[in-house]
Structures are given as C-alpha cells and as structure tokens.
C-alpha positions as CSV (number, residue, x, y, z in Angstrom):
1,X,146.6,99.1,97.4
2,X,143.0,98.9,98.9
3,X,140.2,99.5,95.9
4,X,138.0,102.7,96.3
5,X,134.6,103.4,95.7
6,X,135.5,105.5,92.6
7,X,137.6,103.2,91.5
8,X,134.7,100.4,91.7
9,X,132.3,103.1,90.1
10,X,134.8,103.2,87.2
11,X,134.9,99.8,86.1
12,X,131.6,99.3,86.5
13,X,130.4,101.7,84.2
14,X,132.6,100.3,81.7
15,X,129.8,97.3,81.9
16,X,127.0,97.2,80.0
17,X,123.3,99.0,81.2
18,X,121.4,96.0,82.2
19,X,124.7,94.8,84.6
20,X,125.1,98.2,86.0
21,X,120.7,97.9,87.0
22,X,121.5,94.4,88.6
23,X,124.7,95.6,90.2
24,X,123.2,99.0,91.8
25,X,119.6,96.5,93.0
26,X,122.1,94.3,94.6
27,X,124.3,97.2,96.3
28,X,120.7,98.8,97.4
29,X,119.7,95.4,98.7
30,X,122.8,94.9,101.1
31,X,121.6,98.4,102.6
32,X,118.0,97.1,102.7
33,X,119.2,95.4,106.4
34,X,121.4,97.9,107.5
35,X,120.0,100.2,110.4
36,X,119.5,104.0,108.5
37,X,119.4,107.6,109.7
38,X,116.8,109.8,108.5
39,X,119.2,110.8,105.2
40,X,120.5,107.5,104.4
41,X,116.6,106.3,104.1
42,X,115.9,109.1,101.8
43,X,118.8,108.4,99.6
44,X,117.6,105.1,99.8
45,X,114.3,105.7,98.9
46,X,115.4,108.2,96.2
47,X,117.7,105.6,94.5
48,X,114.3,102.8,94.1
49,X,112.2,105.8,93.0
50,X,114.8,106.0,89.6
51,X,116.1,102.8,89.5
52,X,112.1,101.8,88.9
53,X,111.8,104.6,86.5
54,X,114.7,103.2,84.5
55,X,113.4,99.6,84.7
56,X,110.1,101.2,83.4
57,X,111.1,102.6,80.6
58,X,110.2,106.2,82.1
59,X,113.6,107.7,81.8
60,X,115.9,107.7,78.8
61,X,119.3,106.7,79.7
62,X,123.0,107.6,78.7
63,X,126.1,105.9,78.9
64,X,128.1,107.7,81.8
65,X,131.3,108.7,79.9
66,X,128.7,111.0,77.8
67,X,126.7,111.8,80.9
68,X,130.3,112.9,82.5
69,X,131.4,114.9,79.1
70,X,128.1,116.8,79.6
71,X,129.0,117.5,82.8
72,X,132.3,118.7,82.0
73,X,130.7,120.8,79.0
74,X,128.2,122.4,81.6
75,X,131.6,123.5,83.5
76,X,133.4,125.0,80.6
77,X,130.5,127.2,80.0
C-alpha cells in the first residue's frame, strides 16, 4: 500500500522539533529547482518567511498533537 502525504505528515510529527525544521528545509529545498506557478511561489515564499521566524526564535512553537486538539476545541465550540 503506497504511503501518503498524511501519512508521512504523521510520523513525522511524532519526531522531535529541531528534525521536523531540518526535514521541512530539506522538502522546501527539493521545490527550490522545480519550475513554480504564481501560487506555488507564494506558498513557497510563505513557508521561508515562518520557518525563519521559528529558527529565530520570533514564534513560540507547539507540539502538533496540541496544535491539532486546539483545533478540534475551536470546532466543538
């Protein structure tokens, strides 16, 4: 059975925060050479602009099975 994406996404945020940074720069740097539309750039762009304000210490971040229950809390409301 082929993996998915959210399946990927899963495991990986089982790993710890400073694997998950160097995971996401290298999955931003395989798009780096790929040819992008107009929205693709932006969401390129847009995923830098916070990944530098994590590495900066400009954001304060949560492990994603909190950041998810908030989520979920948000819904229930």
């Amino acid at each position: 059975m082929p993996v998915t994406p959210e399946d990927l996404a899963k495991e990986a945020m089982k790993m710890p925060s400073e694997a998950r940074a160097r995971l996401a720069d290298l999955l931003v740097q395989s798009l780096d050479d790929a040819p992008l539309n107009s929205i693709d750039r932006a969401s390129l762009d847009e995923a830098k602009r916070r990944r530098d304000e994590v590495r900066e210490g400009e954001v304060n971040t949560i492990p994603g099975d909190e950041a998810l229950q908030e989520v979920r809390d948000s819904l229930k409301r």
